[in-house]
C-alpha positions in Angstrom: -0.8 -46.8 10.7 -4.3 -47.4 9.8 -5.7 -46.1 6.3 -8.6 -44.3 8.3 -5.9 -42.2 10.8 -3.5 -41.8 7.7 -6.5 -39.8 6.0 -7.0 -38.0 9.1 -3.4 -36.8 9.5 -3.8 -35.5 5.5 -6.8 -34.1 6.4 -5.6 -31.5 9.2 -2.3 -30.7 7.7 -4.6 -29.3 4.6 -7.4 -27.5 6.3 -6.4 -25.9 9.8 -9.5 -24.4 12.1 -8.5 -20.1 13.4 -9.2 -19.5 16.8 -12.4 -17.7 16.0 -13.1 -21.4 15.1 -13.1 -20.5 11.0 -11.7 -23.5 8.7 -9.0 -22.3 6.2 -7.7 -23.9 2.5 -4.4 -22.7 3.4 -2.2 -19.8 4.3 -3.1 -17.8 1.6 -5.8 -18.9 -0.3 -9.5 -18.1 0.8 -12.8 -19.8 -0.9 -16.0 -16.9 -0.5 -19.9 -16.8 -0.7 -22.1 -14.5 -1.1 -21.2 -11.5 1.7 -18.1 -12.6 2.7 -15.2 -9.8 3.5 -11.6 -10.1 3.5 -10.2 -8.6 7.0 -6.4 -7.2 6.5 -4.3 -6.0 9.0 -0.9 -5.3 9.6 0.4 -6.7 13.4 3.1 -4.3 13.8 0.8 -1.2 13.5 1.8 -0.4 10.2 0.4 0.7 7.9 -0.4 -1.5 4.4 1.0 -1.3 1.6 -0.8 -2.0 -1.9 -1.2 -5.5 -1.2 -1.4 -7.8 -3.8 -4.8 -9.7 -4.3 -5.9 -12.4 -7.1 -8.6 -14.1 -8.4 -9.4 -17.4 -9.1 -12.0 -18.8 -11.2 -11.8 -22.2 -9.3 -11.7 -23.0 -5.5 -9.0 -23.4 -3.6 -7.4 -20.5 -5.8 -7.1 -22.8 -8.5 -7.8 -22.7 -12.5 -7.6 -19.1 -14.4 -6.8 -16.0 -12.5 -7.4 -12.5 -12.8 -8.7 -9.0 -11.2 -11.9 -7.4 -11.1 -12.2 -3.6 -11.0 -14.0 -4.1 -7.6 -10.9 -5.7 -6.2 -8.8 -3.3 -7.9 -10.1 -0.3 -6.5 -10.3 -1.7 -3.2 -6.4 -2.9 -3.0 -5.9 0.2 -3.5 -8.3 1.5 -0.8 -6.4 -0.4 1.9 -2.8 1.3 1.2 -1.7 3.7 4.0 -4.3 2.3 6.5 -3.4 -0.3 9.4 -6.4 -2.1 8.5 -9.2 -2.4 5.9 -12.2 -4.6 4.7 -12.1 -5.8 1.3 -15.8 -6.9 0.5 -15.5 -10.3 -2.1 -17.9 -10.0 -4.7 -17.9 -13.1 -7.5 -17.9 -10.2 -10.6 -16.2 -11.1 -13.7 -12.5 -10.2 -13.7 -11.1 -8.2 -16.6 -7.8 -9.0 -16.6 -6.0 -12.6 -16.9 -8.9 -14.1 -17.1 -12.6 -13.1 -17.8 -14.8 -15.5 -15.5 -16.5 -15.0 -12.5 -14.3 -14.6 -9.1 -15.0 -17.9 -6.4 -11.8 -17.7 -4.5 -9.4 -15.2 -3.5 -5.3 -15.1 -2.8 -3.3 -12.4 -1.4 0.1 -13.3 -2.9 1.9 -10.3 -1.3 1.1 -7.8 1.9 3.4 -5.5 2.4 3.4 -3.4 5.9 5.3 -0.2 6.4 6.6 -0.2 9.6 5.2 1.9 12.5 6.1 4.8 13.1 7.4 5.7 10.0 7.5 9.3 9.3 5.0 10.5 5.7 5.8 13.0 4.1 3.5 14.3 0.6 4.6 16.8 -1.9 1.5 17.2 -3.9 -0.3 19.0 -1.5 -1.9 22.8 -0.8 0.7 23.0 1.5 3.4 23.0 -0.4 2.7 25.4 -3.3 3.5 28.6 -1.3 6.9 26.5 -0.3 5.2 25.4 3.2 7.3 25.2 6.4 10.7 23.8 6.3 11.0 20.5 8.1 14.0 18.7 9.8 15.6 15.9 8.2 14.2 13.2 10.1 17.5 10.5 11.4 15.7 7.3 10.7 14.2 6.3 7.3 11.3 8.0 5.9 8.7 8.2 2.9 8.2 11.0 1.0 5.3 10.1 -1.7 3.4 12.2 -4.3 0.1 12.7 -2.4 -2.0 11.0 0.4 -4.4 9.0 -1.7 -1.8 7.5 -3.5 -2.1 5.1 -5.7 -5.2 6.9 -6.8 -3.8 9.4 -9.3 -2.6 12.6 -8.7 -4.2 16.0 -9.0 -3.1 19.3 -10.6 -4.1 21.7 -7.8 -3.3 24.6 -9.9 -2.1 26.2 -13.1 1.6 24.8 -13.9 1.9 24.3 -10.1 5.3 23.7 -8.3 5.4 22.2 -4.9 8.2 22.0 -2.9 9.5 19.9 0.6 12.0 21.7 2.2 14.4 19.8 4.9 17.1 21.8 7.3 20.5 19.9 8.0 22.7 20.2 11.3 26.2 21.0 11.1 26.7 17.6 12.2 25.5 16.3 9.2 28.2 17.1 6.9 30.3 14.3 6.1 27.6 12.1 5.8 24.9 11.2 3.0 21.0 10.9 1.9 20.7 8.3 0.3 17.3 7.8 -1.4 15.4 4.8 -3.6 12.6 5.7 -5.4 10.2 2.7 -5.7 7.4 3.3 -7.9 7.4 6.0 -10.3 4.5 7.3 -12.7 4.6 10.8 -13.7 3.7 12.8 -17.0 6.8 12.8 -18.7 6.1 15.3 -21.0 4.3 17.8 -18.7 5.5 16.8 -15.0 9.0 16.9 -13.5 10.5 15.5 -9.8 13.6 16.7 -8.7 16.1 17.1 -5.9 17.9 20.3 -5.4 20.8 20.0 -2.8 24.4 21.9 -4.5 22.7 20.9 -8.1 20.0 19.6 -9.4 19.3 15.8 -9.6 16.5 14.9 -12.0 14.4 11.6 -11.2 13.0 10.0 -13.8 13.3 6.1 -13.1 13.2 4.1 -10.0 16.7 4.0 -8.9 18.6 4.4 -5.7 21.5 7.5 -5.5 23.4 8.7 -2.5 24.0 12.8 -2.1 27.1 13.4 -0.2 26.5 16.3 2.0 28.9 18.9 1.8 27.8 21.9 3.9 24.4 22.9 5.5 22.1 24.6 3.0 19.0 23.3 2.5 17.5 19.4 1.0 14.7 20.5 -1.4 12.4 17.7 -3.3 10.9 19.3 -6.4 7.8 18.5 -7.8 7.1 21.1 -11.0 3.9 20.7 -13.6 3.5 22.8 -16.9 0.2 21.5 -17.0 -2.5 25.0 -18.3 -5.3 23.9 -16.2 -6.4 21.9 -12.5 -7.6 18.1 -13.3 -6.4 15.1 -12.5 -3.5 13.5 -13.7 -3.3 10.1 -15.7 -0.4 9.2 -13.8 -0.5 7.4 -10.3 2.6 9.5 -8.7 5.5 7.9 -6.9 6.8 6.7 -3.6 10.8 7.1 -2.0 12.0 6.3 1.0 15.4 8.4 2.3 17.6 8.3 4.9 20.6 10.1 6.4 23.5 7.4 6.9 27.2 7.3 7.3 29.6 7.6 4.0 31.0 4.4 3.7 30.9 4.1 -0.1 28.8 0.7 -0.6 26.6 0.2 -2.8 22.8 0.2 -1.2 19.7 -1.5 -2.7 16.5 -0.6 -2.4 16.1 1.1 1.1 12.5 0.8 1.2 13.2 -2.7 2.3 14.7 -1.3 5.4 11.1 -0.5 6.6 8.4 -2.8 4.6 8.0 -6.1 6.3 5.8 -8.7 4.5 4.9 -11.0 7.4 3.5 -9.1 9.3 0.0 -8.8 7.2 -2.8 -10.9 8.9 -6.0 -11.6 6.7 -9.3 -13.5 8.1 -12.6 -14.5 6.2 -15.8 -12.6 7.4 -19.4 -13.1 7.0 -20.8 -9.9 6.8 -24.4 -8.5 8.5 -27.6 -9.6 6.5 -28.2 -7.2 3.3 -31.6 -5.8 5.5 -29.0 -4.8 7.9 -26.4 -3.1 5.7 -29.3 -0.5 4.7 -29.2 1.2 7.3 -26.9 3.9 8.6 -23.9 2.9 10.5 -25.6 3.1 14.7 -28.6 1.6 13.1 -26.3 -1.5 11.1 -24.3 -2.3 13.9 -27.3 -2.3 16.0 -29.3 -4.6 13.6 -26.4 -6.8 13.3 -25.9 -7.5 17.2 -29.6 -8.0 17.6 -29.8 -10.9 14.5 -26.5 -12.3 14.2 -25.3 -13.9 11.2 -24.7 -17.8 11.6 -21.0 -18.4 10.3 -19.9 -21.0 7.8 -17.0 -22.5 7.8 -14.8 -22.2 4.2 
């Protein structure tokens, strides 16, 4: 084969061209401009889950990496949506490395999967011990609060907030087995606990399965001793739970059961002209259709 057409085959098994017609590094990695915008979103119509994003002082993700605070706050922004915008920005990062963002890399996107049933426990809801729910029969999430990993609030004085589930009679003989996946509480001050027979205090991320012995109810604790409402310096916590069969094996974590990471599809936008973006939302969308923005290829 000639030199010339063994270039060519290097060349387009490095850089493939979108459908949109965009040019990509590769499949993760992402070189920006000024007003460029990460587009996430999860194909199976889930819902993301605090993706993993990195920057690199060099291009083509390359060189020292780190995280600004801009990117931080907006990884967490996109959690619990199907789809977000994060808008790249070449600030200095703060951790890992202290130079100036050129190229971007989400190393992991999690999606929970659709459909999934959300339940959260720090809520107005639950301090009067709100209504009692049914124990759903797939697997389910019960987290600390919507917003999530944005810390928690105290709501009250030494609040307690409870989540209540009923169990059929055709549920004894089985189990709930539950993994809790991230876990940041007040040690000192907060407490999470199960109540099901006995109490079951959580205080590491661990997976446990309660053997269910008779139909009273499956209560999930959340107790503060904190004097006065403000907001915690603790993020919270996520489990996921699910009634199963008792067949004595040992599980892992089940929120793998329901978090797919290929299912997370990201693009590189150009966003509208900064004349545009000052006006309202009609008015900007308006602006943008009537000058569009010539695309570059990356």
């Amino acid at each position: 084969m000639p030199i010339i057409d063994k270039l060519i085959v290097i060349f387009f098994l490095t850089v493939f061209c979108t459908s949109s017609g965009k040019c990509e590094k590769n499949d993760t990695c992402r070189n920006f401009r000024r007003r460029h915008i990460l587009k996430l979103v999860c194909t199976n119509g889930g819902k993301i889950f605090m993706p993993e994003l990195v920057g690199f002082y060099g291009e083509d993700c390359t060189n020292c990496e780190g995280q600004s605070p801009d990117l931080l706050a907006q990884k967490y922004g996109c959690t619990w949506r199907n789809r977000c915008k994060v808008k790249l920005q070449k600030r200095s990062m703060v951790t890992g490395c202290y130079r100036k963002i050129n190229s971007i890399k989400v190393v992991k996107g999690p999606c929970i999967q659709n459909a999934t049933e959300i339940f959260d426990l720090i809520t107005k809801k639950t301090l009067a011990f709100g209504k009692i729910k049914h124990l759903p029969n797939t697997t389910f999430i019960v987290r600390s609060h919507r917003h999530f990993p944005w810390n928690y609030k105290y709501l009250t004085d030494s609040p307690i907030h409870r989540l209540r589930f009923s169990m059929k009679r055709e549920d004894i003989g089985q189990q709930i087995v539950l993994s809790v996946s991230y876990l940041d509480i007040h040690s000192a001050s907060d407490s999470l606990y199960i109540m099901y027979n006995e109490r079951i205090n959580i205080t590491k991320q661990c997976t446990l399965a309660i053997s269910i012995t008779n139909i009273s109810y499956f209560d999930i604790y959340f107790h503060s001793k904190s004097n006065f409402p403000f907001t915690a310096r603790t993020k919270g916590f996520v489990m996921c739970l699910k009634l199963m069969n008792k067949t004595g094996q040992n599980f892992g974590s089940l929120c793998d059961d329901i978090i797919s990471y290929d299912k997370l599809q990201f693009s590189l936008i150009k966003s509208g002209s900064r004349k545009c973006d000052r006006k309202g939302g009609k008015g900007r969308r308006k602006c943008n259709k009537r000058k569009p923005t010539k695309k570059k290829e990356t």
